[in-house]
C-alpha positions in Angstrom: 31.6 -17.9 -55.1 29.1 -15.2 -56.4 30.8 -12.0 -56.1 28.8 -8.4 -56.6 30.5 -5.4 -57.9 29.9 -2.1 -56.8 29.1 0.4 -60.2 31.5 3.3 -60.7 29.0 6.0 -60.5 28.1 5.5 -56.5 31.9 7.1 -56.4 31.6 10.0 -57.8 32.2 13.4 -56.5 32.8 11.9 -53.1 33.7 14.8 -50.5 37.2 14.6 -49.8 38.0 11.9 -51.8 39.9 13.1 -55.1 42.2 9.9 -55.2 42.8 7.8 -58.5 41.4 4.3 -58.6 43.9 1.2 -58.7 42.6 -1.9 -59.3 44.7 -5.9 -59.4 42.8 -9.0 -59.4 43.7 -11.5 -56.2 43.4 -15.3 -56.3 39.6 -15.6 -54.8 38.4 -19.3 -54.6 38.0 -22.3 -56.5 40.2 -20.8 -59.3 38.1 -17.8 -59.4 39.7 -14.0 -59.2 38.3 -10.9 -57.2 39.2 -7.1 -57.7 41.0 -5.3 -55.4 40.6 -1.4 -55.1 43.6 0.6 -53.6 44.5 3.9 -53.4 48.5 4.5 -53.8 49.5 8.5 -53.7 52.9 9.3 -53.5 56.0 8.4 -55.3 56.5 4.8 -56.0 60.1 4.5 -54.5 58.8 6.5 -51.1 58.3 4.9 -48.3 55.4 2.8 -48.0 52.5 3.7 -45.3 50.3 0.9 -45.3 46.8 2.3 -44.3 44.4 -0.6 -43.2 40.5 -0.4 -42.3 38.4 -2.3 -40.6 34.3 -2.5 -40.8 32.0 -1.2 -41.9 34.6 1.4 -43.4 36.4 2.1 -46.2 39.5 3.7 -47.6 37.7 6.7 -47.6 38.0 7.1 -43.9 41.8 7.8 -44.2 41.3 10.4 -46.5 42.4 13.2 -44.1 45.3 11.4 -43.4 46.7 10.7 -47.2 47.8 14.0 -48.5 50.1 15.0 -45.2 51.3 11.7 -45.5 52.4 12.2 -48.9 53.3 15.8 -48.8 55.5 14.6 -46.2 57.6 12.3 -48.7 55.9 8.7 -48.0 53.9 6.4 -50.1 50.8 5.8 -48.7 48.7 2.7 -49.7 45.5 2.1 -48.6 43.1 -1.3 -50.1 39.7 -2.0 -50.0 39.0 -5.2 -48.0 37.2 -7.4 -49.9 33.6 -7.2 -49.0 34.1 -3.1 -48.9 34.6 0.0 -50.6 35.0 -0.2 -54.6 36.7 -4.0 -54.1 34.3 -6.8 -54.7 32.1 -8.1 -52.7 31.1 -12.0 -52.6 27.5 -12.2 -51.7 26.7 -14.8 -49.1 27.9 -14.5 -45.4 29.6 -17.8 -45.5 31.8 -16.2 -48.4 33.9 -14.5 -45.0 36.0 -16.4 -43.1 38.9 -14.6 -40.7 41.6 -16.7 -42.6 40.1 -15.5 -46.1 40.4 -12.2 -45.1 43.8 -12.8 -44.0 44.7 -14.4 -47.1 42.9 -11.9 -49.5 44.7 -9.0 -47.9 48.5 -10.3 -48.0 47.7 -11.6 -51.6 47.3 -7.5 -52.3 50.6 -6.7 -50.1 52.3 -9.6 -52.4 51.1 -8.4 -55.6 52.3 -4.8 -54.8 55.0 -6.5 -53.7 55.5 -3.7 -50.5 58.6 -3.6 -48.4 59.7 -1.1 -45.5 56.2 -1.1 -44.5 55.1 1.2 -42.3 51.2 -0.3 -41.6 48.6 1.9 -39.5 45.9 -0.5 -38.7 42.6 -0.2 -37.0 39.5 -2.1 -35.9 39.5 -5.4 -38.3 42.5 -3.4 -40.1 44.4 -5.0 -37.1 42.9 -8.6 -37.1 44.2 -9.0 -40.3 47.2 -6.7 -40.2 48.7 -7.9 -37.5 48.2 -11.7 -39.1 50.2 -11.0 -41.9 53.0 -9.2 -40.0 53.5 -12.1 -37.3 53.9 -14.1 -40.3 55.9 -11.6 -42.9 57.9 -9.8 -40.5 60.4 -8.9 -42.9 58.2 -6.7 -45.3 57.3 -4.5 -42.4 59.4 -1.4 -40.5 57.1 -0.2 -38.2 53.5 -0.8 -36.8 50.9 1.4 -35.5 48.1 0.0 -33.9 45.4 2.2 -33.1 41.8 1.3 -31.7 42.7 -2.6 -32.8 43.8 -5.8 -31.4 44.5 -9.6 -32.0 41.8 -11.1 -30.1 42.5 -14.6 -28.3 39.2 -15.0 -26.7 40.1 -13.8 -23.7 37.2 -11.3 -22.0 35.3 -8.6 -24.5 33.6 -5.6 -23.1 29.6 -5.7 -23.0 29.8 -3.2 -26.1 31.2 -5.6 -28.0 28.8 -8.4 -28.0 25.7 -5.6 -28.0 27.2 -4.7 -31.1 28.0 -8.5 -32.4 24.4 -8.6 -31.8 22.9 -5.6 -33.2 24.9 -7.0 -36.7 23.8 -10.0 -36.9 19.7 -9.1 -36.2 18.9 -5.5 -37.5 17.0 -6.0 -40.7 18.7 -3.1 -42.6 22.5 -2.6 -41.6 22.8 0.6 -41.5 26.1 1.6 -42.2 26.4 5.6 -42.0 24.9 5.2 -39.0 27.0 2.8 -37.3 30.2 5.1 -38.4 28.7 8.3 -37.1 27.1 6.8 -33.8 31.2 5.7 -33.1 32.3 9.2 -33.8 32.7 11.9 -31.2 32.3 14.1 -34.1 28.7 14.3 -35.8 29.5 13.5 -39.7 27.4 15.5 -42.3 25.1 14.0 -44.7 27.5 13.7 -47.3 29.9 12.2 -45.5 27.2 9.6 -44.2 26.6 9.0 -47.8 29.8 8.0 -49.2 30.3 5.3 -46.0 26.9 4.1 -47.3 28.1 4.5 -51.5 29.6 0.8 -51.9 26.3 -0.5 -50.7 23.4 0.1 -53.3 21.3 -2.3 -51.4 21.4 -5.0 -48.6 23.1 -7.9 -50.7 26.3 -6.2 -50.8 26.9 -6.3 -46.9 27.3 -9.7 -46.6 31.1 -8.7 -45.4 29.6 -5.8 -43.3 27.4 -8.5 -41.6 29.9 -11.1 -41.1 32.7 -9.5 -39.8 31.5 -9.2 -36.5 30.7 -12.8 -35.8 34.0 -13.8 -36.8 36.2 -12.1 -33.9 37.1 -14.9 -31.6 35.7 -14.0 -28.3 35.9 -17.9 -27.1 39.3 -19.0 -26.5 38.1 -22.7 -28.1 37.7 -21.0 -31.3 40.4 -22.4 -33.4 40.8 -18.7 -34.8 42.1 -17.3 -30.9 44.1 -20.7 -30.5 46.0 -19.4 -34.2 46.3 -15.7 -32.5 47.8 -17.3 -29.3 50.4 -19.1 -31.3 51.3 -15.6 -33.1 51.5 -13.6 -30.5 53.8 -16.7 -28.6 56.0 -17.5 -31.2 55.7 -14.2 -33.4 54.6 -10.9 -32.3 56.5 -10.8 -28.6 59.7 -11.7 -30.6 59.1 -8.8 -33.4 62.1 -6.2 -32.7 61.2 -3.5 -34.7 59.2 -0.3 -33.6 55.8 -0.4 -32.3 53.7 2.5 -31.4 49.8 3.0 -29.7 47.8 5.6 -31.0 44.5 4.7 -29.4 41.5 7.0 -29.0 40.4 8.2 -25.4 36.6 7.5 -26.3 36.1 4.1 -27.9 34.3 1.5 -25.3 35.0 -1.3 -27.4 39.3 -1.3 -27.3 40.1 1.1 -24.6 42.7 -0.3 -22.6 44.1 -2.6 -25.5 47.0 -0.2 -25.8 48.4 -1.8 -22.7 48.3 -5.1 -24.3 51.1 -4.0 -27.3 52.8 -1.6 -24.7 53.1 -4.6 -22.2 54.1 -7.7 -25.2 55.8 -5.8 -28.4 59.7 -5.2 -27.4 59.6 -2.6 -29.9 57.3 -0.9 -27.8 59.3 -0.5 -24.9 60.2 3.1 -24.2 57.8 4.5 -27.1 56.7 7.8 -26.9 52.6 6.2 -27.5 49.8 8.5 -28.0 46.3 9.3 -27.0 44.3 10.6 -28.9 42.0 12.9 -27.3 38.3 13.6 -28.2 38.3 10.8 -30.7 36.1 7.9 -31.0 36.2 4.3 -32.5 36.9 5.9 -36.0 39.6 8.3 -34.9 40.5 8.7 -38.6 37.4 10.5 -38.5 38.0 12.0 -35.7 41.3 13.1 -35.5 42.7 12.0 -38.7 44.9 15.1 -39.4 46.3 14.3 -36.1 47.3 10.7 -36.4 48.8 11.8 -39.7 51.3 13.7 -37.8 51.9 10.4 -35.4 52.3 8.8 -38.5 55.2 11.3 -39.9 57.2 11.3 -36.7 57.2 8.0 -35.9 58.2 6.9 -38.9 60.7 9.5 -39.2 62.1 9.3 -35.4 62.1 5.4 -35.2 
């Protein structure tokens, strides 16, 4: 598996983004290793907040939210999926598969070796998030699922599949402007830039491109019949606390509160939140906000 790296200078001087680069390698395929980028602020035996993105974002969206997490006395952690941000990034399309993704991302959560977790997940953040908790229940305290889902191929708005299509035939993906046209907010240039710095150039969005073609919108896709299973035999068994943070503005998962709110036993009786004037990204949005949600659930619950 060819695998491109990102160089170090595209990350410089980001706005907003003062946070120390962690790196691990990860098993990758055929006997071969990737890189994993993280950022982990706060103290080592706090808490853990497991921050998870989705595409074509980065850690760098939750940057708004790190520092009152930390300052309130958690640990936040928040990785690059591979394919984004300064992680590597295999270079063909076919690279990407929803279970490699899956298995790339608990490999990190293994080789931290996180417990108590607290995981925030949005957009793919969820896909694969919610994978690994069905299946590792016992590392996890709490989840907060926000603008995210696990798909089963049930029905997908229309915005969905005009964006599955947009991704897989615009020449040039362009990936600023797909995070600031699902914004309420209207992001600055420099902002626009560092969502567009772990891309020098189109070969490094293979993972960019492929993600959206592999959400299972067909219930005979083998991927929704394994998300069936896990939510039949997993995630509406899971005691612990579950709370929706969703956005009021996001065409694509609006509604898909009800889903967690209506399945999760730990969501019964939850104090959920919407939050307001927010789009898709609501860590863009709103993220000092959903920090707070954040702090008080995981203090409360």
């Amino acid at each position: 598996m060819d695998t491109l790296r990102t160089p170090d200078e595209r990350f410089e001087n980001l706005p907003g983004y003062p946070f120390r680069p962690n790196y691990l390698e990860i098993p990758g395929d055929e006997g071969s290793t990737l890189r994993v980028h993280y950022i982990d602020e706060g103290p080592k035996g706090a808490p853990v907040v497991l921050l998870l993105h989705g595409e074509p974002s980065w850690s760098y969206l939750y940057r708004k939210m790190i520092p009152p997490v930390v300052a309130a006395g958690y640990r936040a952690v928040a990785p690059d999926l591979i394919g984004f941000g300064r992680s590597d990034k295999p270079a063909q399309k076919e690279d990407y598969t929803y279970q490699r993704l899956v298995s790339w991302t608990r490999a990190t959560i293994e080789a931290l070796d996180l417990q108590g977790i607290t995981l925030f997940c949005q957009d793919w953040g969820g896909l694969i998030g919610l994978r690994i908790l069905a299946k590792d229940g016992d590392r996890f305290s709490r989840l907060i699922a926000a603008n995210t889902g696990l798909p089963t191929g049930g029905e997908m708005p229309e915005a969905f599949f005009q964006w599955q299509d947009f991704s897989q035939k615009v020449s040039k993906f362009p990936i600023g402007r797909v995070i600031n046209g699902a914004t309420v907010s209207s992001l600055s240039r420099e902002v626009l830039a560092a969502y567009e710095a772990p891309f020098p150039d189109e070969s490094y969005k293979a993972g960019a491109r492929a993600m959206p073609s592999l959400v299972p919108t067909d219930p005979g896709d083998p991927e929704a019949k394994i998300n069936r299973d896990l939510w039949r035999r997993r995630l509406v068994k899971w005691p612990k606390p579950v709370l929706t943070a969703f956005s009021d503005s996001d065409p694509i998962t609006g509604g898909g509160e009800q889903i967690f709110q209506r399945l999760m036993p730990g969501a019964k009786g939850r104090p959920h939140v919407t939050i307001g004037a927010a789009g898709h990204f609501l860590q863009e949005d709103k993220g000092e906000e959903l920090a707070q949600v954040i702090i008080n659930f995981a203090r409360d619950s």
